[in-house]
N, C-alpha and C positions, 0 to 999 in steps of 0.2 A: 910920933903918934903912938901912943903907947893904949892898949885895948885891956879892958881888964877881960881876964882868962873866962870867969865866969858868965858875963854876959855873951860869950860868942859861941856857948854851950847851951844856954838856956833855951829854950824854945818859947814862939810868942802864945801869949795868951789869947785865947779863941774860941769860939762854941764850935765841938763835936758837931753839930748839926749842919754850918755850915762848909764841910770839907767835900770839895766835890774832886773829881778826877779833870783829868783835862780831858777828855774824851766826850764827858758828859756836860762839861763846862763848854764845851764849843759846839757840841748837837742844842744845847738850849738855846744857845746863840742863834743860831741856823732857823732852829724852828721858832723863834721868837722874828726871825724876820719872813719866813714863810709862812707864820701866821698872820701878819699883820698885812701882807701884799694877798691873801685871800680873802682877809676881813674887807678889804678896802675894793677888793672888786665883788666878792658876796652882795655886801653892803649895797653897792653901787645899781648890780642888777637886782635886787630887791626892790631899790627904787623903780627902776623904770618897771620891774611890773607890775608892781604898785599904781606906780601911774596908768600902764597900758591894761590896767582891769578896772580902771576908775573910768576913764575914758571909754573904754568897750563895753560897761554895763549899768553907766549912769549919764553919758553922755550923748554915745551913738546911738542914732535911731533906730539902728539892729545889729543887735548883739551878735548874730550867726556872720553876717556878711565884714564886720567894721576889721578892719585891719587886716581884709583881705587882697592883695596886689597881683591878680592875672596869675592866681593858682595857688603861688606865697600868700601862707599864712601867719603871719608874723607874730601874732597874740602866740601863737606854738610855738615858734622859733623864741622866742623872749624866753615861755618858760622852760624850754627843754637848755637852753643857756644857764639858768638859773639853779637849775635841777643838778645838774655836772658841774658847777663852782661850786654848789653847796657841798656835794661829794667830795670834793677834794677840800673845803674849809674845812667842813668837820674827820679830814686826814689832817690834817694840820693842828685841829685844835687838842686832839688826840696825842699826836707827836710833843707837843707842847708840856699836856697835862704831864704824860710821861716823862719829859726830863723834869718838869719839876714836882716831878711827885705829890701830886694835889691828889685830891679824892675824886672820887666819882661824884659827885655832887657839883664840883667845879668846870668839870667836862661838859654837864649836863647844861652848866649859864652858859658857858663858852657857845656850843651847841645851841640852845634856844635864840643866842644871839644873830644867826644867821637867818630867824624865818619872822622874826619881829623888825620892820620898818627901823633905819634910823639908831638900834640898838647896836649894830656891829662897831661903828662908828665911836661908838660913846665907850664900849666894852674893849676897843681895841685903846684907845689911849689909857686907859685904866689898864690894862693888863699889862700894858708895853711899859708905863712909869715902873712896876710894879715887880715883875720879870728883873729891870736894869735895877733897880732895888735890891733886889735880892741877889743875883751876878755880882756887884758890884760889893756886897757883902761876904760872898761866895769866897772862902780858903779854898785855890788850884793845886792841889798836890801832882806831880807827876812821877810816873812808875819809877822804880829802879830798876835802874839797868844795870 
């Protein structure tokens, strides 16, 4: 098996652009799946208080009393649940932009996708194709030792 000398010198051809570290190459990893397990519970409690404001102010006969249970106020519990995933989503979506270095403008859809119905959902398969696109493009160089 004979190697010509020159081709085991050469280096491959690549875009500068894609050369990430291994460090950074495995934080995007990480936060591309700690964003998509917040998008999908975000999302999720969006829904239901979605629902439980549709219901407590177009469907109950009083809005002060509905979804009251012997002191539990659940319409509060719904959104103070909702209120603290969002918190940690948009940690997430942050962590995200950060490794891949997107602008502030991309943060900000990321971010609005959390308080729009339905949109996490749509925005999270999109991102997630998108991310594994660009990884999966990604030159890993790792440090010298």
């Amino acid at each position: 098996m004979s190697h010509d000398p020159e081709s085991l010198d050469s280096r491959p051809d690549y875009d500068e652009s894609n050369v990430w570290s291994v460090k950074r190459f495995t934080s995007a990893r990480n936060a591309l799946k700690f964003y998509r397990v917040m998008a999908i519970i975000t999302g999720t409690m969006l829904l239901i208080l979605t629902a439980e404001m549709i219901y407590k102010y177009l469907i109950a006969a009083d809005a002060e009393t509905a979804l009251n249970f012997g002191g539990f106020n659940l319409a509060a519990a719904i959104a103070i649940c909702h209120g603290w995933c969002y918190v940690v989503y948009l940690i997430g979506c942050f962590w995200l932009n950060q490794q891949m270095r997107w602008t502030l403008g991309r943060y900000i859809v990321l971010a609005l996708a959390g308080v729009v119905p339905v949109m996490s959902f749509i925005l999270e398969r999109r991102i997630h194709r998108q991310v594994e696109a660009e990884l999966d493009a990604a030159v890993v160089v790792a440090p010298k030792s």
